[in-house]
N, C-alpha and C positions, 0 to 999 in steps of 0.2 A: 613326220619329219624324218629326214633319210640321213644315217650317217655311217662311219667309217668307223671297227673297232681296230684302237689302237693295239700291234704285236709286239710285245717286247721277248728281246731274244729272254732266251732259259739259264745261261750261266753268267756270270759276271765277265769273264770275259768277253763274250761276245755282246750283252751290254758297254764295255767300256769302248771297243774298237765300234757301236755302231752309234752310241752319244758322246764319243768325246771331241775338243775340241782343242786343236796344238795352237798355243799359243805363238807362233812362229813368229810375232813382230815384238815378242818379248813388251807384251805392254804391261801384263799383270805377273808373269812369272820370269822366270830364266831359258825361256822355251819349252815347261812342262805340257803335258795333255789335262786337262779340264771336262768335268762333267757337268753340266749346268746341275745344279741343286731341284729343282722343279722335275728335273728328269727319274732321280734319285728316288725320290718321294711316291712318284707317278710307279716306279717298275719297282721298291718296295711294298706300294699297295699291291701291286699285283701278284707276285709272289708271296704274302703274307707270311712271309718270316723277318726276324727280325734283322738288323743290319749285321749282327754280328755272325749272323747264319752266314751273309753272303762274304764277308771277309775272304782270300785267300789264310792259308793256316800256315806257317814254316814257325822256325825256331833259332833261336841265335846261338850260332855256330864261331869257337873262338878259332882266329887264321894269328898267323904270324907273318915276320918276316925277319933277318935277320937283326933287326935293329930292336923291336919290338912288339906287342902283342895286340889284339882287338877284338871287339867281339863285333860281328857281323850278320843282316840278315839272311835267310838261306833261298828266302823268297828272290829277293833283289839285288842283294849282296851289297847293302848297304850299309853303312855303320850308324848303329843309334845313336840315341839321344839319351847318354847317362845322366842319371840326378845323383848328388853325391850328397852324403849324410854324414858329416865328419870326415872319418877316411874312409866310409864305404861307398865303392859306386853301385849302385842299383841299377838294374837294365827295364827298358821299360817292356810291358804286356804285350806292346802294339808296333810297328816299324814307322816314323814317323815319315819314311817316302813312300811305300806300297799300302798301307795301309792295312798291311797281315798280321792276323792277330800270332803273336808269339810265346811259342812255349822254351821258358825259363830253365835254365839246366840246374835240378839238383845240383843246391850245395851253394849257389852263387848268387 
């Protein structure tokens, strides 16, 4: 039986720009890019590390403006998704649009 080994690129980017999918008729998203999950799976077998290897890394960077303040990704330049605990807000690990794992600034 004759077949073909499947190539998956070497870095996460060039996995994303060669299995993603733009939702462009806005069925499932707002217009985001989509990876099918079976793809996922398929190029973390092959790279055998785990997912959090492949992540992008940034950290959340606080911006201003003159009215008021945020904390931001530095991947994406996104703004997170705070969970509040009484009056503290808590920044999360992770960027909830890029998917980069984030480092937490001393002190906050």
């Amino acid at each position: 039986m004759s077949g073909s080994v499947m190539m998956f690129p070497d870095t996460v980017e060039e996995f994303m720009e060669s299995y993603k999918i733009v939702d462009s008729e806005q069925v499932y998203t707002n217009g985001d890019e989509l990876v099918p999950i079976f793809r996922m799976r398929q190029w973390f077998d092959h790279v055998k590390r785990s997912p959090d290897d492949l992540r992008p890394v940034g950290k959340w960077v606080k911006n201003h403006d003159e009215v008021m303040w945020w904390w931001e990704c530095s991947n994406c330049k996104e703004k997170p998704l705070i969970s509040r605990f009484g009056d503290a807000e808590v920044l999360s690990a992770y960027c909830h649009r890029c998917g980069a794992k984030l480092e937490i600034p001393e002190g906050e």
